[in-house]
N, C-alpha and C positions, 0 to 999 in steps of 0.2 A: 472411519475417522473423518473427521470435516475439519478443513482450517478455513482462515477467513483474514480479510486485511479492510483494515478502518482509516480512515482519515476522521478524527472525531471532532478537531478545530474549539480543541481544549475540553479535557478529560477532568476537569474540575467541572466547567458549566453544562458539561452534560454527562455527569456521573449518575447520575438519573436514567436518563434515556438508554444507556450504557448496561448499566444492571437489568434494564427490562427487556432490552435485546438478548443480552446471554441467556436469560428466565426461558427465552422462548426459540431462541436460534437454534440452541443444542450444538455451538459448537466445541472442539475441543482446546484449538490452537487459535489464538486471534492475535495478527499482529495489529500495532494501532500508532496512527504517524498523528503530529502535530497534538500531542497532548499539552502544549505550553505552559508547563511548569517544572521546575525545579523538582529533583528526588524528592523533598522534602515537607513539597506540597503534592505530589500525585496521588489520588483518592485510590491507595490501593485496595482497602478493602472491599470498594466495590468487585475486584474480583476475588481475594480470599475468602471470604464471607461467602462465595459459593463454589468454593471449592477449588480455586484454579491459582498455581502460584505463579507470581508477578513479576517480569525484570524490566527496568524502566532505567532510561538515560534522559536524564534532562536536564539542562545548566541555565536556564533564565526562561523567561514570559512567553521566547519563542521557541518554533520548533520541537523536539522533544520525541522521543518513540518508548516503545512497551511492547511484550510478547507476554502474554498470558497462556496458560496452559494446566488442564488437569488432566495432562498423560506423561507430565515429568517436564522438566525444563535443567537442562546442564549445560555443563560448558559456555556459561554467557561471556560473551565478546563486547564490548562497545567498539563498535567501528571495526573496518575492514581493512586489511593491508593495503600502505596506500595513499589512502583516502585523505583527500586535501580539505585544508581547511581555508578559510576566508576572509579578506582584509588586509592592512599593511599595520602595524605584524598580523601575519597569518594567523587564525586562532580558528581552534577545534568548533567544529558545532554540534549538536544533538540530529545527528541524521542517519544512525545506524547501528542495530543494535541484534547479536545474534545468538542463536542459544537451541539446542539439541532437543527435540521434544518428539518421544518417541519413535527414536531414528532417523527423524528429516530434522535435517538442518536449518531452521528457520530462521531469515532476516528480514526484520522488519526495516522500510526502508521509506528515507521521505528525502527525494529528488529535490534537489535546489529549483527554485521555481522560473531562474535567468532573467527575472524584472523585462528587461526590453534590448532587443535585440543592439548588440555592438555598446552594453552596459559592461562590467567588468563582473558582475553576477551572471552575467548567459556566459561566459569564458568560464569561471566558476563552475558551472553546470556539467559544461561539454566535461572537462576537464576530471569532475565528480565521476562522470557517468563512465570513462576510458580507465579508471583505477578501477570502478567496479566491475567491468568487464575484465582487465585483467588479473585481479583476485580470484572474479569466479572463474576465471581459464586454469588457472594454476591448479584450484581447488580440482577441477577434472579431468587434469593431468593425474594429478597425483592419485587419483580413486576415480575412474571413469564410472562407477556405480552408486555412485554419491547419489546420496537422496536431498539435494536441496531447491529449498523455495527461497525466490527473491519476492516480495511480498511487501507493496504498497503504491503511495503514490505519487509516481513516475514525472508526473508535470510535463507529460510528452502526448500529445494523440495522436499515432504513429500512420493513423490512415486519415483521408479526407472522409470518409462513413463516419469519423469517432467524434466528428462536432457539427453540430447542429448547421451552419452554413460558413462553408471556407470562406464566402468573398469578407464575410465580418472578422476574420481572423490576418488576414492577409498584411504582413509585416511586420506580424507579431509572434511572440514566442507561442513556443508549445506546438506549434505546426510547421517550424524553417528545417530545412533539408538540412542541418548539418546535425540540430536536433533527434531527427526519426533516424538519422544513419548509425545515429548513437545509440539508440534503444536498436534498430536492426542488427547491429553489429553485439549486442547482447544475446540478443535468437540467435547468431553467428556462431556465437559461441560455446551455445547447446543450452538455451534457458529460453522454452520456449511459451508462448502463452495461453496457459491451458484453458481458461475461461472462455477463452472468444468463441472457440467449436461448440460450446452450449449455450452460449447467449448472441448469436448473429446478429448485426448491425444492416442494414444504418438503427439509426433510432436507439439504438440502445448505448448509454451512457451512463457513467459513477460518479461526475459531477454537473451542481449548476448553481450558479452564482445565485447570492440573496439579493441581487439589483434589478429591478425590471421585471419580477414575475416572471422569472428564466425556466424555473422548476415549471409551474401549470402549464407555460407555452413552449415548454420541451426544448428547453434554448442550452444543450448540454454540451459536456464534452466526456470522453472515454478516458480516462487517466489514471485508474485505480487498475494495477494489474499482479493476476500471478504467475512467476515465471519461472516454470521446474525445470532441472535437470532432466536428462533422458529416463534415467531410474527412476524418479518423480513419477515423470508423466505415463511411468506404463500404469501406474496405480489408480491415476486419475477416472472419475465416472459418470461426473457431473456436478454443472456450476450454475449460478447462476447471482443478480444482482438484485439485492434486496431493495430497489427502490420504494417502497410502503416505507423504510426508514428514513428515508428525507424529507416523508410528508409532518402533516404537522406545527407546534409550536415547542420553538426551541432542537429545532433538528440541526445535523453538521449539514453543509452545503454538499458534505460527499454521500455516497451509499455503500454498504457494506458490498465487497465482495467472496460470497461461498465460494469452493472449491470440494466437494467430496470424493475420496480414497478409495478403494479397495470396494466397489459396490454402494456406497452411498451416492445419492444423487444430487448433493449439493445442494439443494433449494432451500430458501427462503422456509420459514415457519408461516402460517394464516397469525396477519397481525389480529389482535383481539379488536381493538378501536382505532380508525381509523380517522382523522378530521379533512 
């Protein structure tokens, strides 16, 4: 079994790229963060049309998640016990969405991104990130054998390896200590990240900006992750990041992250064309 977690930075303008990635990824389970559309525009045929059934949360232009899957999808959840929402009134956003696909429990997940430090969005974040460590506490309280993936992207580079140069990050989110203690205290909690043991750093990264030729001059950061339960991870056999998918025109700014189960090794497929 392989699952895999997306940041596709709108699943309409790359509902293309999207279908030719599944054609050739061979995975089974794919979560996917920031599709920014509405249920009512998310191009879900591109995955029933190859076989894999679709749950999608979305309420306007932003944000948005989906879990695809052709090995069953039940139990879907929008959002997690908890889980705050944002603004004065407080209102819900599309940032969590979960759903049972062949025994793992799969959430797709898409991290507040905290705009800039000491904004009322990074309070937002910290605050997102302590309800979903408490959810998933509860969750393995109650079933220490739970098979679940936290699956997507995180808006955290939890080590100084997971971006291309700290001094350029330096008072900015995604790398402040109250940040990483937030995502450490998630591994705390028994959600641990199973990709990194197959894809070691430095250098290796899941994002990079469309500004400045970030991608060719390897200007990244690490931010796409998957985060299993203890039952998870004994399954786990190999990962890895499909960077070939950021190359290109019309790619997301993110890359796909594998994860393979029981004997599969995760990897990427040989892309046919590359530019």
């Amino acid at each position: 079994m392989r699952i895999a977690t997306w940041n596709v930075n709108s699943a309409r303008a790359r509902a293309e790229r999207i279908g030719a990635w599944l054609d050739r990824s061979d995975v089974d389970v794919l979560a996917v963060q920031e599709t920014k559309a509405r249920d009512d525009q998310f191009p879900a045929s591109v995955f029933t049309d190859r076989g894999y059934e679709v749950a999608h949360h979305g309420l306007s232009q932003w944000n948005g998640v989906a879990i695809a899957s052709r090995v069953g999808i039940d139990d879907v959840r929008i959002g997690f016990p908890g889980q705050p929402g944002y603004g004065d009134p407080e209102e819900a956003e599309a940032r969590a969405i979960g759903a049972t696909c062949a025994g793992v429990r799969v959430w797709s997940l898409y991290v507040p991104n905290g705009r800039e430090v000491g904004h009322p969005h990074y309070d937002y974040k910290l605050c997102w990130l302590e309800a979903l460590r408490e959810a998933g506490s509860a969750d393995l309280a109650a079933d220490p054998r739970a098979q679940i993936a936290y699956m997507g992207d995180f808006n955290i580079a939890p080590r100084d390896e997971d971006v291309w140069d700290m001094a350029e990050f330096e008072g900015s989110t995604h790398v402040t200590a109250p940040e990483r203690a937030a995502f450490e205290k998630l591994v705390g909690a028994g959600f641990e990240d199973v990709a990194r043991p197959h894809t070691p750093g430095p250098g290796v990264y899941t994002y990079w900006d469309y500004k400045g030729l970030s991608f060719p001059k390897r200007k990244g950061m690490r931010i796409d992750f998957v985060l299993a339960s203890p039952a998870l991870r004994e399954r786990v056999s190999g990962a890895s990041v499909d960077r070939e998918e950021r190359k290109g025109k019309g790619a997301s700014d993110h890359a796909p992250v594998i994860v393979g189960l029981d004997g599969d090794e995760g990897q990427a497929r040989p892309k046919e064309a590359t530019t």
